[in-house]
N, C-alpha and C positions, 0 to 999 in steps of 0.2 A: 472553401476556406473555413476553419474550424476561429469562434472567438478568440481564445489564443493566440494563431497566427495573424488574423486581423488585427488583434491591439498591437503585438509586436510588430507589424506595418505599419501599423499607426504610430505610432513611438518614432520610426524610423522616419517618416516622411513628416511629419507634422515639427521635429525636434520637441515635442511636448508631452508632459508629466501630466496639464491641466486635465481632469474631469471637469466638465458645466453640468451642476445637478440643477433637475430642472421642476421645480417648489413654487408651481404657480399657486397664490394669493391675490382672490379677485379685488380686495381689496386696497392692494400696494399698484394694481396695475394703473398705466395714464387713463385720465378722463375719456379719451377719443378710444383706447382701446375698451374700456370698460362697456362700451356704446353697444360695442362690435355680437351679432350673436352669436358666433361662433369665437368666443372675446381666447378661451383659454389656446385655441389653436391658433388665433393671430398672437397672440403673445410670443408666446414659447416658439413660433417658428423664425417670428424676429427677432428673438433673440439665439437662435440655432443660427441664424444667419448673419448676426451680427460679431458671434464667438466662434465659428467653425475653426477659423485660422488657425485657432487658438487652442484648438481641443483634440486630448487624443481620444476622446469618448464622451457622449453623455448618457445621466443620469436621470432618466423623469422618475419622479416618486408619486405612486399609484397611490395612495390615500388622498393628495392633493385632487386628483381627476375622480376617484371613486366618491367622495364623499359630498361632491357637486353634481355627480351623476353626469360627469363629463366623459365616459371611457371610450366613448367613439372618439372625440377631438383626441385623447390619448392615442388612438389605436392612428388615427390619423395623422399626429405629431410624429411617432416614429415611421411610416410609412413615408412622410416626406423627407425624413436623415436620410433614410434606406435610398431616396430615389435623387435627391440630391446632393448626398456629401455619402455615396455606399460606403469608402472606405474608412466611415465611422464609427466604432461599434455602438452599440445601444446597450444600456446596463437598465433593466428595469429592477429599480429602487423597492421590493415589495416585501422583504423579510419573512417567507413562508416559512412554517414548520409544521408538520402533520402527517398525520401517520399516512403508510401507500399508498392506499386507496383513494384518501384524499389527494394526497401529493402527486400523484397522476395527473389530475385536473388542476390542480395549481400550475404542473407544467405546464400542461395541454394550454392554459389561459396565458401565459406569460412569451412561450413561444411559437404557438400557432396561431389564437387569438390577436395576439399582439406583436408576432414576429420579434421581439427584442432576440438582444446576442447571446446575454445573461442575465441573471438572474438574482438578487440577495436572498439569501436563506437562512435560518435559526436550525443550528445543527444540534439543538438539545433536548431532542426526541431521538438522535440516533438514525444508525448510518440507512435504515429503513426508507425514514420520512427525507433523507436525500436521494437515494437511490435513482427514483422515479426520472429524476432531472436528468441523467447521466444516461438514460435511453437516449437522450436527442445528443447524441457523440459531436455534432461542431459548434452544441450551443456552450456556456462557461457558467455552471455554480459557485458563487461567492456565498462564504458561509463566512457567519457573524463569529469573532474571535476576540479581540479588546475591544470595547466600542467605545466612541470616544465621549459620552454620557456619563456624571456622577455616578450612577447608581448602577454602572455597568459592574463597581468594587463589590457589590450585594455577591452576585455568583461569579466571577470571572477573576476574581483573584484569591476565591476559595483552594488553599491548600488541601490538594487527594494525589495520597501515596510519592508524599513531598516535593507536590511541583504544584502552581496554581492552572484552575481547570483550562483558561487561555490557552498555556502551550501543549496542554495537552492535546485540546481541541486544533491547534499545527500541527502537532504529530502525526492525527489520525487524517486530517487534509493532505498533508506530504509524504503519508505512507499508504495505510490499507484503503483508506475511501476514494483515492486518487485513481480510478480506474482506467480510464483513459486521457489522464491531463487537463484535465477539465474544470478543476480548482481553482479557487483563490479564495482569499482568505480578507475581513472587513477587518481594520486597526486604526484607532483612532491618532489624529496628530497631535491630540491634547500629551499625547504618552510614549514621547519618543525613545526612551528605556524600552517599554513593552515592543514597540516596532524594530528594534537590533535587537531584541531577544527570539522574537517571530521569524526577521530574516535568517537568523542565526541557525533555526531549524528548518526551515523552509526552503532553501536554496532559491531556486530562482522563480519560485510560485510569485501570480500576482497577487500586489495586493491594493484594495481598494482604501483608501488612508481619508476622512472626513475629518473634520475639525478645522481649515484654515480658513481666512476670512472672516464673518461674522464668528465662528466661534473662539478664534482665537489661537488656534495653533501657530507653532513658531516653525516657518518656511524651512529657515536651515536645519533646525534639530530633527524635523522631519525627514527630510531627505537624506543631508547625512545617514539619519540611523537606518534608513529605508529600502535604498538605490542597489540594485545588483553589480556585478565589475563591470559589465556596460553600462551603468550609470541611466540605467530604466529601471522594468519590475516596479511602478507606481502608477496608479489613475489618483493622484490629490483631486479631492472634491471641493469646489467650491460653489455654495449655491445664492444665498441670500445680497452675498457681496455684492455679487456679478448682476443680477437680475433685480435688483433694486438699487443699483448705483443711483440711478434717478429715476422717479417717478412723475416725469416730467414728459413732454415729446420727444426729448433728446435721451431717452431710456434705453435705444439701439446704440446711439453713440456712446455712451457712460459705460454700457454692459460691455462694449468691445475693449474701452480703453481701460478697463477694472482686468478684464478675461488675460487683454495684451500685458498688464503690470505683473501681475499673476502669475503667467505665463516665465516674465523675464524673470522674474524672481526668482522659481523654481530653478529655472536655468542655471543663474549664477551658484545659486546651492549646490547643481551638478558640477560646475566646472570647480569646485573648493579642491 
């Protein structure tokens, strides 16, 4: 089963939009987990198990586990989605961009190393520094497009040859880079304009939508502007919200009932 079909399985059996991006901070964790030495893989797996329900995918973000020199507990966080919730997909959070050669081994790290489903990627080196990813035909490249960050306006809503570089950067996702369906496209929910401009060219490409929750996105404008005529074609990310709802012992309970609120929200957005 190719990433693709797995998320739209996932969409289907879950009724869920949620992503759980998963931004462990040893510092937000509870005292008892903190203790723990394998603290970042008790964390994050309790809370994998506290929000499954809830989730059509998660998201761990590799600078959080790389920069603690955790990437075993990483490699071992999704190894346990994979063997207990399989029909979850895994989105490793990494934003590669580099020319082939490199970008080879960026794969080789992200889906053999690490088995994730897919992958985020910086498509502004060109269609080269993606290519490499699209060897592995059932993993998913998600490649950065509006992000949902101030200073994404710096290059991404640079007007070339009268359209800003964003949808062009669609374009090239929903036309020639798209070689075997394997795309998707990152859109922030700060900028629910940009995301019905993006679906507007994209048809029914996924897309990875960040900003709700601690950053502040607006549930309905998002989805509205977002949702394909099946009323899917979205992983909303939410990370901080969910995973420090309390940093107490009751941090599995607060993360499920944050994951579930989240969850119905989005919901009711689909059903407008």
């Amino acid at each position: 089963m190719t990433f693709i079909e797995k998320l739209k399985n996932r969409w289907t059996e879950s009724q869920s939009l949620l992503c759980v991006g998963l931004d462990p901070d040893l510092n937000r964790f509870p005292e008892s987990i903190k203790e723990k030495k394998d603290c970042y893989y008790e964390f994050c797996t309790a809370i994998v198990d506290a929000t499954a329900a809830y989730a059509c995918a998660f998201k761990p973000q590799i600078a959080y586990f790389a920069s603690c020199a955790a990437e075993a507990e990483l490699k071992a966080i999704i190894d346990y989605i994979h063997q207990h919730y399989p029909t979850i997909p895994v989105v490793l959070d990494s934003k590669r961009g580099d020319i082939g050669s490199t970008a080879k081994h960026y794969a080789k790290e992200a889906f053999v190393r690490y088995g994730a489903d897919a992958v985020t990627l910086s498509p502004y080196m060109g269609f080269d520094s993606v290519q490499p990813y699209l060897e592995y035909e059932d993993k998913g490249a998600i490649l950065l497009c509006r992000t949902s960050n101030p200073g994404g306006n710096d290059i991404q809503m640079l007007q070339v040859n009268g359209e800003p570089i964003y949808q062009h950067v669609a374009k090239l996702a929903a036309g020639p880079w798209n070689l075997n369906g394997q795309l998707g496209l990152v859109v922030g929910a700060t900028y629910p304009n940009e995301i019905a401009a993006v679906r507007s060219i994209v048809g029914d490409l996924p897309l990875l939508v960040p900003g709700v929750g601690a950053q502040g996105g607006d549930i309905n404008a998002c989805v509205t502007s977002g949702v394909t005529a099946d009323k899917t074609g979205m992983m909303i990310n939410s990370s901080r919200a969910i995973l420090y709802a309390s940093q107490g012992e009751d941090f599995k309970e607060a993360a499920a009932r944050v994951a579930k609120d989240t969850r119905d929200k989005i919901n009711a957005a689909r059903a407008l």
